[in-house]
C-alpha positions in Angstrom: 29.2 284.2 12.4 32.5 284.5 14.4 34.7 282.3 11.6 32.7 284.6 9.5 34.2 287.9 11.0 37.3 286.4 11.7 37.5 285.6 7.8 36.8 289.4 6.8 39.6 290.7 9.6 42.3 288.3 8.3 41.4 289.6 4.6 41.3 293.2 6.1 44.7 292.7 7.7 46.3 291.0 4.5 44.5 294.5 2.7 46.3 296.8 5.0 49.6 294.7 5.3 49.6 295.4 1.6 48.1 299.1 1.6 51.1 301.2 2.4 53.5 300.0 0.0 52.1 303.2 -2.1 52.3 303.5 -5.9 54.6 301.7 -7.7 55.1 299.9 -11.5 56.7 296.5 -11.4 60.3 295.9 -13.2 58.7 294.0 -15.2 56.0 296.5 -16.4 58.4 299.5 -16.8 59.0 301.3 -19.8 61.7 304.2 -19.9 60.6 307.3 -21.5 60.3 306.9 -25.1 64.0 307.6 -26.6 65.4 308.8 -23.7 68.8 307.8 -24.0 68.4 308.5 -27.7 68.1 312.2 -27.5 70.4 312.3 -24.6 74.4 312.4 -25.0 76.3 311.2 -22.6 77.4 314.3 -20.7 81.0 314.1 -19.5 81.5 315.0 -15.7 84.5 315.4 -13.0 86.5 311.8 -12.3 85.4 310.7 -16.6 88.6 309.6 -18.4 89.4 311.1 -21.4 91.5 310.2 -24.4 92.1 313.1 -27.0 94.0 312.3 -30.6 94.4 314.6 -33.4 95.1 312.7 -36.8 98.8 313.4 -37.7 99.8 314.9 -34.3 101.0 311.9 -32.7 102.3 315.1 -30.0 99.0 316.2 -29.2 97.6 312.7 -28.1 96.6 313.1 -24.5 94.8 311.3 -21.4 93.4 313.2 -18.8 90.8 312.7 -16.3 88.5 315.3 -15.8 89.2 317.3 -12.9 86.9 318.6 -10.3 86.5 321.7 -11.9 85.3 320.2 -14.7 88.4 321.1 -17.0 91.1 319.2 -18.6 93.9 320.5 -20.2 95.2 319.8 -23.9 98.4 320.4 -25.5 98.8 324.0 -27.3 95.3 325.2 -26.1 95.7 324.5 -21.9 92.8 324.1 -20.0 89.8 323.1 -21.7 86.0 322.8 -20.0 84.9 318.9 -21.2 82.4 318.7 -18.3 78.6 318.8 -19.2 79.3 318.5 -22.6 78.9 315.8 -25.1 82.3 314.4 -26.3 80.9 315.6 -29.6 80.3 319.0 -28.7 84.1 318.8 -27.0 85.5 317.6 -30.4 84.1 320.3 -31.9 85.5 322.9 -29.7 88.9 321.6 -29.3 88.8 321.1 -33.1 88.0 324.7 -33.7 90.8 326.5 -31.1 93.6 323.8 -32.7 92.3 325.5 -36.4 94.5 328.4 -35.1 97.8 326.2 -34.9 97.1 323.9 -37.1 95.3 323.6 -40.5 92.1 321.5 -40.9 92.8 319.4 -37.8 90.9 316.4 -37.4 90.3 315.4 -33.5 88.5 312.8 -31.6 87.6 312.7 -28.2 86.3 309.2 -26.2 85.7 308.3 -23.3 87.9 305.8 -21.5 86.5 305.7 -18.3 83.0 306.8 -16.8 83.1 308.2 -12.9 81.6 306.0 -11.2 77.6 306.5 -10.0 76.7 307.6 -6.5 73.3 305.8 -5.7 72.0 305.8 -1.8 70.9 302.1 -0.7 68.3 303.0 2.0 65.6 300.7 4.3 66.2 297.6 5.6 70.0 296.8 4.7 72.7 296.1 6.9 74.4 299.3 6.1 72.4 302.3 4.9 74.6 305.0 2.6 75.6 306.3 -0.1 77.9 304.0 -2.6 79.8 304.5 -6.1 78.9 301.8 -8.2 80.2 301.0 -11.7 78.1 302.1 -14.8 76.2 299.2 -15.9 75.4 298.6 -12.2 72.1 296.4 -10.8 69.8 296.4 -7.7 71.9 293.6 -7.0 75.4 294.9 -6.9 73.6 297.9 -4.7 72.4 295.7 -2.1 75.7 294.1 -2.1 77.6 297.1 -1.3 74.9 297.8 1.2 76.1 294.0 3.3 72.6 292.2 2.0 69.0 292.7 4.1 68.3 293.2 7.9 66.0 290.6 9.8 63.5 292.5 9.3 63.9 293.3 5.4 60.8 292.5 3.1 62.4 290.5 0.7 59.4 291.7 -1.9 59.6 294.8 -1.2 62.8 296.5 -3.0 62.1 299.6 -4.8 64.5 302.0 -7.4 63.1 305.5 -6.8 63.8 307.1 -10.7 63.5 310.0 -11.4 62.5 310.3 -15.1 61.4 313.2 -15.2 58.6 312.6 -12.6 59.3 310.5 -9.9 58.5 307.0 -10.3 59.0 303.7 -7.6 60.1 300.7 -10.2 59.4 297.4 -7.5 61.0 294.1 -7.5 61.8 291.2 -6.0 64.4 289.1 -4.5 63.8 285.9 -5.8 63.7 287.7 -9.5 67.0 289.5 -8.8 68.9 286.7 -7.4 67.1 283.8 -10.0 67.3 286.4 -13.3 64.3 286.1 -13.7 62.5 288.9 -16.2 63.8 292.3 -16.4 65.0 292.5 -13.0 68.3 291.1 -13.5 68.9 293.3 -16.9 68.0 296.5 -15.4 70.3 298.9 -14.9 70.7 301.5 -12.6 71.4 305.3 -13.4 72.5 308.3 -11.6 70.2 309.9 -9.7 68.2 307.0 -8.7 68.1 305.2 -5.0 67.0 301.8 -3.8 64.8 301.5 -1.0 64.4 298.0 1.0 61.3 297.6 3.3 
């Protein structure tokens, strides 16, 4: 009878060491929303490096990052807003002001350089915070800039929080991360999103 009850608490304590973990959808499992980098441009912002030719006009070839207020400026025409648009949607506009100076101009616009992405490492790391991380950053390359796990970190236990557009906890693990093993060492993070260490 005792072993018996002593069974049922150990399994009751492995249930509730488990239970508040809350919610969450494994790396692995994960599925982005269905075309959602398809329908979505990439939106130029403040601290994005531009390059801007027109065909012919080796004079109006320009590189400018992005400033602050979200403007960059562009021979004959001065400043010009490129932040929160597409560079498509930019192109277009610079294209059509230029059609005043020049006829049928033909203009591209790339970009160079992105900013880089603010995410917040939280939990369990040796130093919480905000950090910039390249685009095309992982979990791993977060908890780096973080300085790794605290004693008392739960290995098992590292979360993304994503916003998508509901909030959703993507988990993984460690051992995946640092043995690239599944998706965990190919996903990528994004702005907006956090990582969470228990």
């Amino acid at each position: 009878m005792k072993l018996g009850r002593c069974v049922r608490s150990l399994g009751l304590a492995a249930v509730l060491s488990c239970a508040h973990v809350g919610p969450f959808v494994w790396v692995d499992d994960y599925a982005p929303p269905a075309d959602a980098d398809a329908r979505r441009d990439y939106l130029i912002a403040p601290g994005d490096l531009l390059s801007v030719n027109v065909f012919r006009q080796e004079g109006m070839a320009t590189r400018e990052r992005v400033r602050q207020d979200g403007k960059i400026s562009v021979p004959m025409l001065g400043d010009v807003l490129a932040a929160g648009r597409s560079p498509g949607v930019l192109t277009e506009e610079i294209q059509s002001r230029l059609k005043a100076y020049i006829n049928a101009p033909i203009v591209t616009v790339a970009v160079e350089e992105t900013r880089p992405i603010a995410v917040p490492v939280l939990g369990e790391v040796a130093h919480p915070g905000q950090y910039n991380l390249e685009k095309g950053a992982g979990v791993l390359d977060a908890l780096a800039a973080a300085g790794g796990f605290t004693d008392f970190a739960h290995r098992d236990r590292i979360f993304v929080l994503r916003r998508q557009p509901a909030l959703v906890r993507i988990r993984c693990t460690f051992e995946a991360l640092s043995r690239g093993q599944g998706r965990a060492i190919a996903f990528r993070l994004q702005p907006g999103d956090a990582v969470v260490v228990e």
